[in-house]
C-alpha positions as CSV (number, residue, x, y, z in Angstrom):
1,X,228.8,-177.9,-43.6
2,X,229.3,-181.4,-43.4
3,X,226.8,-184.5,-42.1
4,X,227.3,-184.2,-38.4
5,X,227.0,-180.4,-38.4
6,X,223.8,-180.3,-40.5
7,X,222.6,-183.0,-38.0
8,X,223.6,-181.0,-34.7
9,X,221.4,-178.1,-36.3
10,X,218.6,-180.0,-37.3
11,X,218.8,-181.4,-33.2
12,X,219.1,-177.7,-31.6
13,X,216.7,-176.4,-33.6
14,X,214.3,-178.9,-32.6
15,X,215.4,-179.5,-29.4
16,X,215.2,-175.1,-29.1
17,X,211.9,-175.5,-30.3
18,X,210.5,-178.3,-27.6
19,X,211.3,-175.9,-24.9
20,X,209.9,-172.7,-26.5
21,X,206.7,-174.0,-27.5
22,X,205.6,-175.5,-23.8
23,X,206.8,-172.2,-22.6
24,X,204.7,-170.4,-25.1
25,X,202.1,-172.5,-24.0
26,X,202.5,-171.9,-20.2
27,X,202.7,-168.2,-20.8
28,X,199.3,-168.1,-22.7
29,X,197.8,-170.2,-20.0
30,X,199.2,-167.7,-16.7
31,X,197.8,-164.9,-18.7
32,X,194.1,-166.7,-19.3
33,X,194.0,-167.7,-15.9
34,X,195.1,-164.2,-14.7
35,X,191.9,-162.4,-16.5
36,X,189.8,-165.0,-14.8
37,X,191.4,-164.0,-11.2
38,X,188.3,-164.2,-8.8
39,X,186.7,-167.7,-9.6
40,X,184.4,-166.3,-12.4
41,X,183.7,-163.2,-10.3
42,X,186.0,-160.7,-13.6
43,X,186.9,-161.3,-16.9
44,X,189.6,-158.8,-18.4
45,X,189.1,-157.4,-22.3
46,X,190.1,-154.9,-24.7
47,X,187.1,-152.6,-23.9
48,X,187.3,-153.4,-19.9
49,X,186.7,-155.6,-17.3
50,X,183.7,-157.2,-15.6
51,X,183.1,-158.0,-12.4
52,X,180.5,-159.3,-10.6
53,X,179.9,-158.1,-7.0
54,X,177.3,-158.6,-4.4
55,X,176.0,-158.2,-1.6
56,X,173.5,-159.5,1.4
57,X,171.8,-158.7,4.4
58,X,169.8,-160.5,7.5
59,X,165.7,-160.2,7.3
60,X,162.9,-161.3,9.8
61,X,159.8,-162.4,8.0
62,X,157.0,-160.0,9.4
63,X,153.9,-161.8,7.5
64,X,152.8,-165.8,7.5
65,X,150.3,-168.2,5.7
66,X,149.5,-171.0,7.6
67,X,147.7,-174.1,5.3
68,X,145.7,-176.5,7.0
69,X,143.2,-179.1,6.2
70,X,140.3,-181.0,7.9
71,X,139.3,-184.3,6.1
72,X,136.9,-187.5,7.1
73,X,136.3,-190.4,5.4
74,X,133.1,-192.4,6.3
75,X,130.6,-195.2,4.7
76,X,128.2,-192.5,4.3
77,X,128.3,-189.4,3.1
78,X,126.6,-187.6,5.7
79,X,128.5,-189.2,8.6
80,X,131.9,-188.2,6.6
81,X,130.0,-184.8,6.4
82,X,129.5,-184.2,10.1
83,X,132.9,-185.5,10.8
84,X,134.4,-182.6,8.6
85,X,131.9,-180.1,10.4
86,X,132.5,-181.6,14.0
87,X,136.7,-181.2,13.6
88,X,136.3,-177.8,12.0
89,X,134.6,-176.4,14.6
90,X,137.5,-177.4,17.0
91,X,140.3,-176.3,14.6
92,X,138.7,-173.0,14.8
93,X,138.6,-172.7,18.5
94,X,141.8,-174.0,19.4
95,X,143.0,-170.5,16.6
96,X,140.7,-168.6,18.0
97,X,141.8,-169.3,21.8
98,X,145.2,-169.2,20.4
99,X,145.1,-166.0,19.8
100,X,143.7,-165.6,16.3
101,X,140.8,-162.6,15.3
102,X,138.2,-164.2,13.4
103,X,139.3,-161.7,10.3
104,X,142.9,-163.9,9.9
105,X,141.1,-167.5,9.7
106,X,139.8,-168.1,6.4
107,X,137.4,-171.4,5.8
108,X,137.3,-173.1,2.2
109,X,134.6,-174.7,0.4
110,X,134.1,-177.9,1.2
111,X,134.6,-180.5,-1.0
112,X,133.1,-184.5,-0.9
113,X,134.1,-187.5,-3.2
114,X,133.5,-191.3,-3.3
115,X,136.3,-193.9,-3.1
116,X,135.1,-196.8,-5.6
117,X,136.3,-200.5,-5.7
118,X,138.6,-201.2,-8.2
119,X,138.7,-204.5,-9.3
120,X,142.2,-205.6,-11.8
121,X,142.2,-201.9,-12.3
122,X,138.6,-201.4,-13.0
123,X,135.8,-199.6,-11.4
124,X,132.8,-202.0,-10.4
125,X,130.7,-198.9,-9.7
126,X,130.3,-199.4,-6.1
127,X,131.1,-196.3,-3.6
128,X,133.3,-198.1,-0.6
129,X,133.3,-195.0,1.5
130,X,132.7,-191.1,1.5
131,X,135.8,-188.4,1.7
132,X,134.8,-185.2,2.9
133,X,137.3,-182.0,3.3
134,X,137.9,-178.5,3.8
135,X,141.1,-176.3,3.7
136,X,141.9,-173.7,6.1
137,X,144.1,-170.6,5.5
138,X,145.7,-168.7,8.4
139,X,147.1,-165.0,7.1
140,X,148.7,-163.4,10.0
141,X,151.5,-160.5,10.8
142,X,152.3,-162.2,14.1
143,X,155.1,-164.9,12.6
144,X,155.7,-166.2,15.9
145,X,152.1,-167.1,17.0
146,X,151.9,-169.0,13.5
147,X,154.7,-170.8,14.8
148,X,153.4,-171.7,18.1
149,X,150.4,-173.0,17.0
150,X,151.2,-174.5,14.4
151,X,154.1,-176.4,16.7
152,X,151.3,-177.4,19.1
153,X,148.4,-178.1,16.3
154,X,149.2,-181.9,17.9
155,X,146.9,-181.6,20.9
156,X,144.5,-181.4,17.9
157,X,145.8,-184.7,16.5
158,X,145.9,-186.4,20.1
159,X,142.2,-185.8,20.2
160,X,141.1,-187.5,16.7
161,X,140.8,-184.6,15.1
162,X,141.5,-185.2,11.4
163,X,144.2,-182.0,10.1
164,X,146.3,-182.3,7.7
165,X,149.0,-179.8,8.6
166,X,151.3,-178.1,5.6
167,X,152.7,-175.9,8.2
168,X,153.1,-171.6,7.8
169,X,155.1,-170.0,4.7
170,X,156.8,-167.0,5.9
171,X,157.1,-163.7,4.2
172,X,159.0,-160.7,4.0
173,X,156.7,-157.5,2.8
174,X,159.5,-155.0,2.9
175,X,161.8,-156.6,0.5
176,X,161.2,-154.2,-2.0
177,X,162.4,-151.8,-0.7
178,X,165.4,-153.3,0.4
179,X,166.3,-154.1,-2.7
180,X,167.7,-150.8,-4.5
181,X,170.1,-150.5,-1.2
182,X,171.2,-154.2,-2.1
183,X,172.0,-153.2,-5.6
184,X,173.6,-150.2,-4.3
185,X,176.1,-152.1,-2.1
186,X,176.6,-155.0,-4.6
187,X,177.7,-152.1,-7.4
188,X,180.0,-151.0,-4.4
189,X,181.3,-154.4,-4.0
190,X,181.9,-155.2,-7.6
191,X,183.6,-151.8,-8.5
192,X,186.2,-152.5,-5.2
193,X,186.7,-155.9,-6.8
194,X,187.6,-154.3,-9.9
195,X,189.9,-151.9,-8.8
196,X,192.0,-154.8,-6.4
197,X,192.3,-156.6,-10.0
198,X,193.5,-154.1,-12.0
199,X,195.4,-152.0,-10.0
200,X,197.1,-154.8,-9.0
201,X,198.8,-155.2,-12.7
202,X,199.4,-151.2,-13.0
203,X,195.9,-150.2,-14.5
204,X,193.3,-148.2,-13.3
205,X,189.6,-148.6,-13.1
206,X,187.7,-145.9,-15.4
207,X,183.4,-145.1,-15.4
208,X,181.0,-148.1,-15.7
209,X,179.8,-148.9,-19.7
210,X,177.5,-151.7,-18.6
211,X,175.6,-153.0,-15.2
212,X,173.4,-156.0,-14.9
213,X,171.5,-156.9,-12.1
214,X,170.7,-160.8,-11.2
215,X,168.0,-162.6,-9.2
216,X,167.4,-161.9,-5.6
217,X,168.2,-164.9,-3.8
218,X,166.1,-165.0,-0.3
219,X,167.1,-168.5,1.5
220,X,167.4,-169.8,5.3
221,X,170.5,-168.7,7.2
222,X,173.7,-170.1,6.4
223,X,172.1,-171.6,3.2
224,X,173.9,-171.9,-0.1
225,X,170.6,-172.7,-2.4
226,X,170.3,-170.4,-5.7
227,X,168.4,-170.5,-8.5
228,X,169.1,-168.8,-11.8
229,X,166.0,-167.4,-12.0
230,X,166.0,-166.2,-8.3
231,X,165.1,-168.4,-4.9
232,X,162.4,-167.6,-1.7
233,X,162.5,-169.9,1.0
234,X,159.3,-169.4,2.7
235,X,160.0,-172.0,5.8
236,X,161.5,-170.1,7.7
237,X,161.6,-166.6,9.9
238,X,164.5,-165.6,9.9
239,X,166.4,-165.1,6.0
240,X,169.1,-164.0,4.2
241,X,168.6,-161.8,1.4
242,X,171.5,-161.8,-1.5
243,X,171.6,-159.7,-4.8
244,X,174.1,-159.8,-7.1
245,X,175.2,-157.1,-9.9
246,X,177.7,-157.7,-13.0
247,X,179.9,-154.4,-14.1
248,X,181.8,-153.6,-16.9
249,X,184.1,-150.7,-16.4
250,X,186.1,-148.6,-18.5
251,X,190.1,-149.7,-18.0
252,X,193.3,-147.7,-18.3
């Protein structure tokens, strides 16, 4: 073999070897990305795959607490006192005409406290005025009437009457018990998912070896919050319910 032979072997190896290694590469990557097919939702292995599935449905809140608050603040104590005492008693007949048993309106303590004058950030001891307050809770099965009142509490407002108004948080009671028929349609969903994935290359789904069931996420229609430990939005009536359940099953 002389010079320019070697040299021509040297150059085809090399060159043979800059085209086999990207394809190498590319061939590793299609069958990585493959066993990921589903954004996350499977990963393929030696012992099976796993799939996560889910699976949601549409819930009316059927049980509401309503937080209010009726504050005054006065130069004395007394006057801030009366104001508190004066508002209340119109708070609670406006929900009582509303439509409200006495039974579903639950008054706090009351609770007083004296703004002092600061002077350079320090107290000079002297009381400028007197804050008086008392929270209201309003527990109720009729959602809707929570929301009606609490829409109109400004006729309240219009009159002077002091209300500080953190509006109803809506609940659903029955969600236990739509939870095992969520799991059960979630396994459904993720076992379907399974068998599109691996019947698609020739296999063949086997038993479940491992299930795992995630956080129930309860959000407002259309919404796309989550939390990893699990999410209740309580502002509004109507909800979506989601739960999610991760499979392994047996492959062939």
């Amino acid at each position: 073999m002389n010079g320019n032979e070697g040299s021509n072997g040297v150059a085809g190896l090399r060159s043979s070897l800059a085209l086999s290694i990207p394809a190498a590469i590319l061939a590793v990557a299609l069958a990585l990305g493959l066993n990921q097919v589903g954004n996350g939702f499977a990963a393929r292995s030696e012992t099976g795959i796993s799939v996560t599935g889910s699976a949601r449905v549409n819930a009316t809140a059927d049980n509401a607490v309503w937080s209010l608050n009726v504050n005054a603040t006065s130069p004395t104590l007394s006057t801030s006192v009366k104001s508190v005492n004066d508002d209340m008693d119109q708070l609670v007949a406006y929900l009582k005409e509303g439509g409200f048993p006495t039974e579903a309106i639950q008054l706090g303590a009351l609770a007083t406290y004296g703004n002092e004058e600061w002077v350079n950030g320090n107290s000079t001891g002297r009381i400028l005025s007197y804050r008086a307050e008392r929270p209201v809770t309003v527990r109720s099965t009729d959602v809707n009437l929570v929301a009606s009142m609490s829409n109109g509490i400004g006729a309240l407002l219009e009159r002077g009457v002091q209300i500080n108004n953190f509006g109803p948080n809506y609940y659903i009671s029955s969600l236990k018990d739509l939870r095992p028929e969520l799991l059960k349609e979630a396994m459904i969903d993720a076992q379907s998912r399974a068998k599109a994935i691996v019947e698609s290359t020739g296999g063949k789904v086997g038993v479940a070896i491992a299930v795992r069931s995630g956080p129930f996420q309860v959000t407002s229609p259309d919404s796309v919050d989550t939390a990893a430990g699990g999410y209740y939005d309580t502002s509004t009536i109507e909800k979506t319910v989601t739960a999610t359940v991760t499979a392994t099953f047996k492959t062939e």
